[in-house]
Backbone as a printed PyTorch tensor [residue, N CA C, xyz], in Angstrom:
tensor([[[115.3630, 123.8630,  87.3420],
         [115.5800, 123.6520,  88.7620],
         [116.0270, 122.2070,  88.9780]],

        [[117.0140, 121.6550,  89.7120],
         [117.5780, 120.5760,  90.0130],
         [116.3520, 120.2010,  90.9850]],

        [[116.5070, 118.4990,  90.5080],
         [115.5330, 117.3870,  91.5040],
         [115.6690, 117.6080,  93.1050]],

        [[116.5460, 118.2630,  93.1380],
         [116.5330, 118.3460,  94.6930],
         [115.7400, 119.8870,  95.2810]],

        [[116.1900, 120.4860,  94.2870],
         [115.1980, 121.5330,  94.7770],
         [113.3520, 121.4860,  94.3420]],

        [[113.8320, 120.8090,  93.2290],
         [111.7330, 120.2050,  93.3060],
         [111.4340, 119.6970,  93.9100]],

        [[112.3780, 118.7820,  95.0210],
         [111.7210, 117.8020,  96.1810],
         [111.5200, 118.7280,  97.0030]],

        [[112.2760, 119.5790,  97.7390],
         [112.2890, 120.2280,  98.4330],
         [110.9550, 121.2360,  98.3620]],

        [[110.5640, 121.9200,  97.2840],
         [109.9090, 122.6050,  97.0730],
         [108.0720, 121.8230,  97.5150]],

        [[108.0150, 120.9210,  96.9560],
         [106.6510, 119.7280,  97.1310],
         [107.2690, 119.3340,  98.6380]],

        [[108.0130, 119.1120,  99.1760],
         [108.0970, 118.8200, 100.7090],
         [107.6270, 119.9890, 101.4170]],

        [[107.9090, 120.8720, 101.1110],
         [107.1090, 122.4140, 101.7050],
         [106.1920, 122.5960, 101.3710]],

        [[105.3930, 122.3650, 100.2770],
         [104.3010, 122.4340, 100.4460],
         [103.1650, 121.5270, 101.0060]],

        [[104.1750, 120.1550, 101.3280],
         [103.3320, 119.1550, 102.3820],
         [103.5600, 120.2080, 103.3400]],

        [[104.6610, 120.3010, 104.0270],
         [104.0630, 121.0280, 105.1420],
         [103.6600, 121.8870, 105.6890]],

        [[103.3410, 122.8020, 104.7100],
         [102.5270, 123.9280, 104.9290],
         [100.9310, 123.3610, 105.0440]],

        [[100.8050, 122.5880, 104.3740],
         [ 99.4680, 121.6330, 104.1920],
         [ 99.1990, 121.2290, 105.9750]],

        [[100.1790, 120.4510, 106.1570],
         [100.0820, 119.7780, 107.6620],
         [ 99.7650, 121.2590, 108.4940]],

        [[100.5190, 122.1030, 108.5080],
         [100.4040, 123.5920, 109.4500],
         [ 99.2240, 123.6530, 109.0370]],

        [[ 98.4730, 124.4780, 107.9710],
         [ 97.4970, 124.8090, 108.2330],
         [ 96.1600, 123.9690, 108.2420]],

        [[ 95.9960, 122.5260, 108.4130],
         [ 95.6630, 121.6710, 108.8980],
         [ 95.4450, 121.4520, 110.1770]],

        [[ 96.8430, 121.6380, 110.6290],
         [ 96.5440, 121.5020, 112.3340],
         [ 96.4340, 122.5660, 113.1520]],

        [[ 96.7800, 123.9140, 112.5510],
         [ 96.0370, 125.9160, 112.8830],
         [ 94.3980, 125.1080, 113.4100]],

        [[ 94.0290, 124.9690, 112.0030],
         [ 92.3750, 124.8670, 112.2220],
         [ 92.1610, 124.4740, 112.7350]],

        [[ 92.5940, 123.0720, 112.7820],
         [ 91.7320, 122.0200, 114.1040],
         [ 92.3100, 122.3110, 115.5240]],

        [[ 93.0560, 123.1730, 115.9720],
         [ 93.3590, 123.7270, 116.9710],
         [ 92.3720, 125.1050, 117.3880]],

        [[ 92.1590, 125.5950, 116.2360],
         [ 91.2360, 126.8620, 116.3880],
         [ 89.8780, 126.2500, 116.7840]],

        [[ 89.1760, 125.3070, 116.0590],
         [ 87.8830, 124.5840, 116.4490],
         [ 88.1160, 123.9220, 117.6690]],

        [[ 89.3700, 123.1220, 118.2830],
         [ 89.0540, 122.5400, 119.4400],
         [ 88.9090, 123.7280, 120.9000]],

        [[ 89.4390, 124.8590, 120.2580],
         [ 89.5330, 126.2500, 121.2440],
         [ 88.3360, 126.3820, 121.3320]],

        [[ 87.9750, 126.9090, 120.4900],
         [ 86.4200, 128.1040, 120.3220],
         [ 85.0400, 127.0810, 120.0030]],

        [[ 85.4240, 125.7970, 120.2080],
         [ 83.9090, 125.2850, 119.9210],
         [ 84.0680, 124.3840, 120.6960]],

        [[ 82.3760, 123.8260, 121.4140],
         [ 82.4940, 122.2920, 122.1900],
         [ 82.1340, 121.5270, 121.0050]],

        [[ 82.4730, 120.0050, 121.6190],
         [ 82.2570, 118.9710, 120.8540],
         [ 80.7650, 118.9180, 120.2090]],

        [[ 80.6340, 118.6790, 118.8270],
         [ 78.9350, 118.7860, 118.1390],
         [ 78.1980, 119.7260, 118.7400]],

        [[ 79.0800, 121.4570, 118.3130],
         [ 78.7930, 122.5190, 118.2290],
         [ 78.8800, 122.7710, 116.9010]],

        [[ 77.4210, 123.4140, 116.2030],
         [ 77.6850, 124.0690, 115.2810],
         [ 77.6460, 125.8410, 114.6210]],

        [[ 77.7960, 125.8820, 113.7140],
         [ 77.9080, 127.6330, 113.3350],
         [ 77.9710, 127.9340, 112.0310]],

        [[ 76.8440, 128.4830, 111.4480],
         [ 76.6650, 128.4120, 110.1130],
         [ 77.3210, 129.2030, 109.3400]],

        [[ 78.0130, 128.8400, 108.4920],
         [ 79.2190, 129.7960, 107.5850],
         [ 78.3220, 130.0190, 106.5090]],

        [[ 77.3250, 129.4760, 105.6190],
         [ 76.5930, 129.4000, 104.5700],
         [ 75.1820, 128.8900, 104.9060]],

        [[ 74.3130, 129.5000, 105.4530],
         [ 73.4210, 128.9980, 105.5960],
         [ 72.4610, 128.2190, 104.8660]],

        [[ 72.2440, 127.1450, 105.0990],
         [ 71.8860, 126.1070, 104.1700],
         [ 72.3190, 125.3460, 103.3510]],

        [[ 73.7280, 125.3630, 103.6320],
         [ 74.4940, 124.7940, 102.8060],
         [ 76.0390, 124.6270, 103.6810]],

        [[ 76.4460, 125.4290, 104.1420],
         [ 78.0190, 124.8230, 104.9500],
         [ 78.2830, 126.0950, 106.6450]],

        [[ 78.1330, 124.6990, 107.0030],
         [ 78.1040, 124.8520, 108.9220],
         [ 79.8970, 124.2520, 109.2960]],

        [[ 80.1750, 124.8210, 110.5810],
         [ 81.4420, 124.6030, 110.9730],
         [ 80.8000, 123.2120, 112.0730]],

        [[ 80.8500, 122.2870, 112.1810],
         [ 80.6020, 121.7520, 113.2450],
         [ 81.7120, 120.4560, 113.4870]],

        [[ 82.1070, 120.2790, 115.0020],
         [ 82.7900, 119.9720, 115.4480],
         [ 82.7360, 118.4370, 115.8840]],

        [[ 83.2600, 117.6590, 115.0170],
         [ 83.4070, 116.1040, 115.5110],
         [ 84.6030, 115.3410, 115.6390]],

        [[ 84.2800, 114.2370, 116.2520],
         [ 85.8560, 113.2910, 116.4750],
         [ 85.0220, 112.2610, 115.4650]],

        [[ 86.3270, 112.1990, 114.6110],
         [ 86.0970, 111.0940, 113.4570],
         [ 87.5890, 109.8680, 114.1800]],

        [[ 86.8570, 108.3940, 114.8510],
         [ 87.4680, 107.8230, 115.1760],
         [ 87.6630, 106.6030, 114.2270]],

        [[ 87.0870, 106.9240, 113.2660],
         [ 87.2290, 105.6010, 111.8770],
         [ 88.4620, 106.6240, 111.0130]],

        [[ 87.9960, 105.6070, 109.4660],
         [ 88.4270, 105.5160, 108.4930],
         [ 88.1070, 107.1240, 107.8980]],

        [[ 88.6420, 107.5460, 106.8490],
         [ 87.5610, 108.4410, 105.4710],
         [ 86.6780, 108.0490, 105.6310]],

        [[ 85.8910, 109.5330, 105.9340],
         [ 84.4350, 109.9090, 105.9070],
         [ 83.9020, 109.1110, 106.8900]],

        [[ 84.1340, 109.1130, 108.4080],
         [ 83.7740, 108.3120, 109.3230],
         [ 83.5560, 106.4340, 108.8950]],

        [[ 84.0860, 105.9740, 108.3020],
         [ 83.8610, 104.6740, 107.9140],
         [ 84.3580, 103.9930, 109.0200]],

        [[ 84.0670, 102.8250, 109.4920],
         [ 84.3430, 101.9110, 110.8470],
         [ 84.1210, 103.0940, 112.1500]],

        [[ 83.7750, 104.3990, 111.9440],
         [ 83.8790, 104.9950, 112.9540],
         [ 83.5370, 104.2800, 114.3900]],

        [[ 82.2970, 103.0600, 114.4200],
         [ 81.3660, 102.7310, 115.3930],
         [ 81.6970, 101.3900, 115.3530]],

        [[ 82.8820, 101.0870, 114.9410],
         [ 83.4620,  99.3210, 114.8350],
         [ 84.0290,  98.8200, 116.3020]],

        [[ 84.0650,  99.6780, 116.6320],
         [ 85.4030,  99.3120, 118.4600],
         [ 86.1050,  98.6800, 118.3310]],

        [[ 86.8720,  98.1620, 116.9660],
         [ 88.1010,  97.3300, 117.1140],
         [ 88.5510,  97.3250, 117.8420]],

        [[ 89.7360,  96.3370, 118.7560],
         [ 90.7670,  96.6740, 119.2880],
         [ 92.0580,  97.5880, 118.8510]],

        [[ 92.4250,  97.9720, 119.7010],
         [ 93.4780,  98.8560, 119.2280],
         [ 93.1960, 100.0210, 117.8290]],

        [[ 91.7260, 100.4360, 117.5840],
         [ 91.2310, 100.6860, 116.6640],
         [ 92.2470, 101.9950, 116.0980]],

        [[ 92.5150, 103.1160, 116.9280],
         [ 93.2920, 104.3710, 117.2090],
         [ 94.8760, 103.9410, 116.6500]],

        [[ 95.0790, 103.0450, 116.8240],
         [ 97.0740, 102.4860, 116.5290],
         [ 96.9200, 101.3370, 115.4900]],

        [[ 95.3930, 100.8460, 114.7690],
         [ 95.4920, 100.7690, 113.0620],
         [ 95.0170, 101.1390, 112.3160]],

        [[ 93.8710, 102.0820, 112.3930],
         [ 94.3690, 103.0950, 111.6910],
         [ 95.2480, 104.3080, 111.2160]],

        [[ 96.0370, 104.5190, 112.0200],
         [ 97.5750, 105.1510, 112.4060],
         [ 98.3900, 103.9870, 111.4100]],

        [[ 98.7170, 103.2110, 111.7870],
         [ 99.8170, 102.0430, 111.0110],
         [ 99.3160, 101.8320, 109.7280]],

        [[ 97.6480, 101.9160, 109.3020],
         [ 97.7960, 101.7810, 108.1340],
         [ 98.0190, 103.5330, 107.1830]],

        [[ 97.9190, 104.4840, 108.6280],
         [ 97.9590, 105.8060, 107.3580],
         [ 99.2080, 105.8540, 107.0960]],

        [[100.3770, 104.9470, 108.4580],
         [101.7330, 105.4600, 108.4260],
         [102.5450, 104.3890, 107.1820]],

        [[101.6140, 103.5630, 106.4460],
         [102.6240, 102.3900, 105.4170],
         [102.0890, 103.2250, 104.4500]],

        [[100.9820, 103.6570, 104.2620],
         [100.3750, 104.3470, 103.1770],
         [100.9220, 105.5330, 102.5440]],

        [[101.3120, 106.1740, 103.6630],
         [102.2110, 107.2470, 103.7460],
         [103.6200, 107.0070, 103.1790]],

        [[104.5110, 105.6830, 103.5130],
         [105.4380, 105.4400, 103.1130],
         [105.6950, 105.2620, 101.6040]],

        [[104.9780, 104.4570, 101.3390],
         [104.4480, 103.9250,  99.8630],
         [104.1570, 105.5670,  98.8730]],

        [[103.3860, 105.9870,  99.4750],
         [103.7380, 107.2390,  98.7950],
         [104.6230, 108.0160,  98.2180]],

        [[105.0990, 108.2740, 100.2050],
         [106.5130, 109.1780,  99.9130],
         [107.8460, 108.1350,  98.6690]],

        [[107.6380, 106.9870,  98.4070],
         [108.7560, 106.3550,  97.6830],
         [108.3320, 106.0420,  96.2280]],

        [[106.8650, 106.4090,  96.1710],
         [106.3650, 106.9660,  95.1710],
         [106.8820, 108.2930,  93.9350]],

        [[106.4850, 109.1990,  95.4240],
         [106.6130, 110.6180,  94.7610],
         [108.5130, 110.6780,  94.5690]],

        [[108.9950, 110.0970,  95.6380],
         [110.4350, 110.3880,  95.4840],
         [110.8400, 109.8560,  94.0680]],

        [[110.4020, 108.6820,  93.5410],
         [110.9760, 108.2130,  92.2870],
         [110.3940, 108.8700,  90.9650]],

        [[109.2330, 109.6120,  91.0350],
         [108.6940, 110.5280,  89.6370],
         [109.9640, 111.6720,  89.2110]],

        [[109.8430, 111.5190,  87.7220],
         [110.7550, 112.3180,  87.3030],
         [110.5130, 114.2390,  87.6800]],

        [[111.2890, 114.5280,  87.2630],
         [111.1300, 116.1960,  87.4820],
         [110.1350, 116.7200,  87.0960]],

        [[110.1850, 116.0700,  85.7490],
         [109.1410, 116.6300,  84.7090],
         [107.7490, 116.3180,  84.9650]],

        [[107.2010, 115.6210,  86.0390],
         [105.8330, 114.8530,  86.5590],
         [105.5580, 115.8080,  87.1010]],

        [[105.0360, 117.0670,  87.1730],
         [104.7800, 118.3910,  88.0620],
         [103.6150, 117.8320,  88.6080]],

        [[102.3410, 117.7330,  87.3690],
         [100.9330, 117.4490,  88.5120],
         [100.9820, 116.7520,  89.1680]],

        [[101.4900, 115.2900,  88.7900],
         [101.1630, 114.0780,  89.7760],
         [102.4810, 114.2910,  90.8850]],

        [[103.1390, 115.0410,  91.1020],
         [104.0550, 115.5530,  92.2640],
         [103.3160, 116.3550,  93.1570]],

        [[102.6550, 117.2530,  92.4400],
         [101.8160, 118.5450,  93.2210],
         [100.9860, 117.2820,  93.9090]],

        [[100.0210, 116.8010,  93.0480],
         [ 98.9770, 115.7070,  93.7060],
         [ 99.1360, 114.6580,  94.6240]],

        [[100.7570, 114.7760,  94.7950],
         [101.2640, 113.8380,  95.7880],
         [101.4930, 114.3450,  97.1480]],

        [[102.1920, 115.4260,  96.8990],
         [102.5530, 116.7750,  98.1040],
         [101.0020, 116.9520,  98.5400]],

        [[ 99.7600, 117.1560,  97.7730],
         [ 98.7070, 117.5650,  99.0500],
         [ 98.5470, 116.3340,  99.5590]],

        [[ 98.2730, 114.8230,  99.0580],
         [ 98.1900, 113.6830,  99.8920],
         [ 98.9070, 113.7310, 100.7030]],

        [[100.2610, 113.5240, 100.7490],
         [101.2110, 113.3180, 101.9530],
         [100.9070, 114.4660, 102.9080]],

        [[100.7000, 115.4090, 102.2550],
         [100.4310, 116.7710, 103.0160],
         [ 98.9660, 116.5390, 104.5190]],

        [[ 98.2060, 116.3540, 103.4920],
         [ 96.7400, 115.6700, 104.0120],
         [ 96.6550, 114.1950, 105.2220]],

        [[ 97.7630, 113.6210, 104.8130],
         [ 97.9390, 112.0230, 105.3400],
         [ 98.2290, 112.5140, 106.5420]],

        [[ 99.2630, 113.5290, 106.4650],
         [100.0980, 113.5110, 107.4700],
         [ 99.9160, 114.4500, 108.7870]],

        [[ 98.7940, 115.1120, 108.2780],
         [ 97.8170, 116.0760, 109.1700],
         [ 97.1970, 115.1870, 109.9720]],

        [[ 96.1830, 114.0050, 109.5320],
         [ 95.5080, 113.3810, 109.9650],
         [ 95.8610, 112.0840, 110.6650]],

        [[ 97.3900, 111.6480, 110.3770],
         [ 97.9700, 110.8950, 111.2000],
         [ 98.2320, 111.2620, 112.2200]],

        [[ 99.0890, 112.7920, 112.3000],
         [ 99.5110, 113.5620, 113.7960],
         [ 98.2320, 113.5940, 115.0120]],

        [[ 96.8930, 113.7020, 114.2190],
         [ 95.5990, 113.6910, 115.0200],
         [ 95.3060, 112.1920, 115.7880]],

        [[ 95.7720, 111.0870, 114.9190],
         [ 95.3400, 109.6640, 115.3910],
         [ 96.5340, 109.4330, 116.2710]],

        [[ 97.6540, 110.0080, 115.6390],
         [ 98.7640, 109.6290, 117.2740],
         [ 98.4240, 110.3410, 118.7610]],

        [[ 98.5290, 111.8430, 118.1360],
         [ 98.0150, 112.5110, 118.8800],
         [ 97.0810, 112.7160, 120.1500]],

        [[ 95.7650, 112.1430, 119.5410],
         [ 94.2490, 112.2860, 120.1630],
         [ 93.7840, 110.7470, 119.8040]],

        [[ 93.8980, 110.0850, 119.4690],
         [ 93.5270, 108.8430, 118.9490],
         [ 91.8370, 108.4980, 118.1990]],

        [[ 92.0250, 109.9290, 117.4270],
         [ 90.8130, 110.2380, 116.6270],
         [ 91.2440, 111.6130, 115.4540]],

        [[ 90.2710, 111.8370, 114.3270],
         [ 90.5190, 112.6430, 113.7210],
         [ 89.8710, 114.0950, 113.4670]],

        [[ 90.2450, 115.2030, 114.3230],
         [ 88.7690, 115.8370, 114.0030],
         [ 88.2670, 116.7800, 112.8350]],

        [[ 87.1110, 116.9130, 113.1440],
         [ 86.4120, 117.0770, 111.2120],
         [ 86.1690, 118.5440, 111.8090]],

        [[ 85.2470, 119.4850, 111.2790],
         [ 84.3120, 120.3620, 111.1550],
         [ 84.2100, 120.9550, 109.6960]],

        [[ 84.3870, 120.8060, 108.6830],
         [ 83.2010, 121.3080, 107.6100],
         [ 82.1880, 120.1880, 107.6600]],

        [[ 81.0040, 120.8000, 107.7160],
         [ 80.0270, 120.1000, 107.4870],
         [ 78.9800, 120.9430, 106.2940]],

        [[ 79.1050, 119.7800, 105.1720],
         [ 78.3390, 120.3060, 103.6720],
         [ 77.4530, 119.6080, 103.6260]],

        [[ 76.0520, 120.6990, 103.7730],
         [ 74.9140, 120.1410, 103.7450],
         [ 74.2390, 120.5170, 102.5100]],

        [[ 72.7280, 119.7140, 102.4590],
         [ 71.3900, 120.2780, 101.4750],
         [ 70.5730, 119.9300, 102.2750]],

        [[ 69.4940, 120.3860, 102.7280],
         [ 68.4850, 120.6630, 103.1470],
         [ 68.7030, 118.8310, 104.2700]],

        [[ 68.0270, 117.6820, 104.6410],
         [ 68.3160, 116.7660, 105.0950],
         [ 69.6680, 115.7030, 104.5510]],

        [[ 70.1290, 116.1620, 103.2860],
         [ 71.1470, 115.6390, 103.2250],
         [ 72.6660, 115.9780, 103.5280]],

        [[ 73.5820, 115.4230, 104.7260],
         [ 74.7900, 115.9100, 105.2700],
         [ 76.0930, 115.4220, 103.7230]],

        [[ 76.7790, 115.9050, 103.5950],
         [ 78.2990, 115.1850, 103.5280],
         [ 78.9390, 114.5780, 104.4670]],

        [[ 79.8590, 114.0740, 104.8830],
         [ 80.1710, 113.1540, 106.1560],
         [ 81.5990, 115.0400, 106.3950]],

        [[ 81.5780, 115.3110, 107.6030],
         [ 82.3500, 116.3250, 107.6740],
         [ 83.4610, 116.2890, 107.9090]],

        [[ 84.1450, 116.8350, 107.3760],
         [ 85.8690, 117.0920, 107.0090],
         [ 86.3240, 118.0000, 107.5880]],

        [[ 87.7440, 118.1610, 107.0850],
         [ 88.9170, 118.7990, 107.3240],
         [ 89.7490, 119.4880, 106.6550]],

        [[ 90.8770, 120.1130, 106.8410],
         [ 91.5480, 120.5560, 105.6220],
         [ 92.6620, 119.4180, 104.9540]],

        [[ 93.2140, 118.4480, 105.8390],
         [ 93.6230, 117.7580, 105.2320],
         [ 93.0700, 116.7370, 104.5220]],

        [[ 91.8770, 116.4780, 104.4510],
         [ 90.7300, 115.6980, 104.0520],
         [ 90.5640, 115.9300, 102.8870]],

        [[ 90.9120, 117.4080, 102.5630],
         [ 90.6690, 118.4850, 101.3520],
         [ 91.8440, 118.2520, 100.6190]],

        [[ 92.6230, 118.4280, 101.6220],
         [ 94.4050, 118.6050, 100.2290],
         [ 94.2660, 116.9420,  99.9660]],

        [[ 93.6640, 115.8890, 100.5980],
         [ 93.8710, 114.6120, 100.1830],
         [ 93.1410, 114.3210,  99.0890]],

        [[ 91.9170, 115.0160,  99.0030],
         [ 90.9720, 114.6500,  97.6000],
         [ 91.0180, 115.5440,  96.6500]],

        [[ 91.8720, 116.7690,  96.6770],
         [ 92.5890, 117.6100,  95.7990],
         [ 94.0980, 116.7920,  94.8800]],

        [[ 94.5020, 116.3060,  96.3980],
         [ 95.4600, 115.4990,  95.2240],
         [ 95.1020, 114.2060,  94.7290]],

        [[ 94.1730, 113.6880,  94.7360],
         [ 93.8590, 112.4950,  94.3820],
         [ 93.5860, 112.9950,  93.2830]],

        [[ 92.4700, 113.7720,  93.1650],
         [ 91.6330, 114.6840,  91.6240],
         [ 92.6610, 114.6430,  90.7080]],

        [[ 93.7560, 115.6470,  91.1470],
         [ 95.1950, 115.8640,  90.7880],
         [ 95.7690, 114.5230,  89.4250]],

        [[ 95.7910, 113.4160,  90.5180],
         [ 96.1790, 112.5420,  89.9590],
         [ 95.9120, 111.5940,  89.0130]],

        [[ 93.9780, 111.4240,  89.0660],
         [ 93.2680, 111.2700,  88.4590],
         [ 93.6630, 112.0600,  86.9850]],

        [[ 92.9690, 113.5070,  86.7840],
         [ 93.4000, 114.2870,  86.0120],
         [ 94.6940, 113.9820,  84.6160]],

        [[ 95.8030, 113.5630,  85.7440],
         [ 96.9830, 113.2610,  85.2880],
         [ 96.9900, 111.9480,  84.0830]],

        [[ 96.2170, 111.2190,  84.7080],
         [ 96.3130, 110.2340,  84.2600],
         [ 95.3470, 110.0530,  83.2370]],

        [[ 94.3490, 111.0420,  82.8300],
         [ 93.3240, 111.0400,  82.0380],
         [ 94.4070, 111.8990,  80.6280]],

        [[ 95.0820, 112.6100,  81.2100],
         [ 95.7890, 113.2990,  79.6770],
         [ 96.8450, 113.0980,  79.8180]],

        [[ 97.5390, 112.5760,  80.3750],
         [ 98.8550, 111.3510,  79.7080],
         [ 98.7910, 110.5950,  78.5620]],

        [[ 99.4690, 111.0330,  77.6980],
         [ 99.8710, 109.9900,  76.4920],
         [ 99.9540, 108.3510,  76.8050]],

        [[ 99.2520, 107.8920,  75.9730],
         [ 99.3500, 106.2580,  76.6130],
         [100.4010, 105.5540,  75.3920]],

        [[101.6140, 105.5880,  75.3680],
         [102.5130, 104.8530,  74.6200],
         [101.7590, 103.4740,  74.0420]],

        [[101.6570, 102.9370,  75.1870],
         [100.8150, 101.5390,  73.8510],
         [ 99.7910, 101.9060,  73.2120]],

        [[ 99.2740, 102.9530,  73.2450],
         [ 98.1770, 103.6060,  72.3270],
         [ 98.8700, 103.6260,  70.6220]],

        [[100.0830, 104.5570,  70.9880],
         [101.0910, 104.9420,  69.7630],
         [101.5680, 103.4370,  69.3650]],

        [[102.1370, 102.4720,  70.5230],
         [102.6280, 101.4980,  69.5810],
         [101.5070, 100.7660,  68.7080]],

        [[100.4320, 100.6030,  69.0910],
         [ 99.0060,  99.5410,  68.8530],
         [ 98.7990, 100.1940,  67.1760]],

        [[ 98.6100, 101.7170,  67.2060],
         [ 98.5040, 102.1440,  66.0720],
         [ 99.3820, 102.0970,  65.1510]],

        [[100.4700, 101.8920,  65.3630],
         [101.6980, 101.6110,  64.3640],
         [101.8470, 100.3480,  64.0220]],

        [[101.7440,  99.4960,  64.6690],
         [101.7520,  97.9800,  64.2370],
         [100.7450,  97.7340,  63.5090]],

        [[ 99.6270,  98.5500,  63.4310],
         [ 98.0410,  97.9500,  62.9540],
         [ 98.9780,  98.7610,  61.4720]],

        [[ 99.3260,  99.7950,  61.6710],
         [ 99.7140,  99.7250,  59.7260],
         [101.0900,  99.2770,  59.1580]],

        [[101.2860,  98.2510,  59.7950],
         [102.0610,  97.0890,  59.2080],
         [101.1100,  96.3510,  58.1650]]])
């Protein structure tokens, strides 16, 4: 398949990512009030409904920066860039760390449309254990730490060339 149709192909699947990203959080802002919950797994994973106005995983959520809503937006939207000129320059042959790029951008870009949007991000999985929460998410929250894993992964079974050269010089 020509580079243009592998871009193309990982560009669709960002945005299928973004669609069904923003389905859901449209379906939860319908059918639920704000810090309503509804147990999908009892004792373990509830749908409940929050505005995440920080960082990942509510971080600065309770900071009141100024202009808090339009930087975190500017920093998802350079982050985003940096990416996309990322993924655009990997060769063909980079499938995972392409796939792992397409759910980030995919993920980024869900959760940016929410901070332009609404000038917040909203969550509802909430993964619990008994008093202990997870901080609650999203689906793009999901394709973002899917492709991170992704990339991680990638980089754990990649051949490390100076590995090969180090060993060849040592039997000089």
């Amino acid at each position: 398949m020509k580079d243009s149709g592998v871009r193309a192909l990982y560009l669709w699947m960002s945005a299928v990512i973004v669609m069904l990203d923003q389905a859901t959080k449209a379906l939860v802002d319908r059918v639920m009030g704000l810090h309503e919950s509804r147990d999908v797994v009892a004792g373990l994973v509830r749908l409940t409904y929050v505005r995440n106005r920080g960082a990942a995983f509510g971080v600065l959520s309770d900071a009141e920066l100024p202009y808090q809503p339009w930087l975190f937006a500017a920093v998802g939207l350079l982050a985003l860039l940096a990416i996309g000129i990322y993924a655009w320059r990997l060769p063909t042959s980079s499938r995972l760390p392409r796939l792992g790029l397409a759910l980030i951008i995919g993920g980024a870009l869900g959760n940016l449309i929410d901070r332009l949007r609404l000038g917040y991000v909203i969550d509802f999985v909430d993964v619990y254990w008994r008093t202990y929460h997870w901080p609650a998410f999203n689906v793009a929250d999901s394709s973002i730490t899917i492709g991170v894993t992704l990339l991680v992964l990638d980089m754990l079974w990649a051949p490390r060339p100076h590995a090969n050269v180090a060993a060849g010089q040592a039997g000089d």
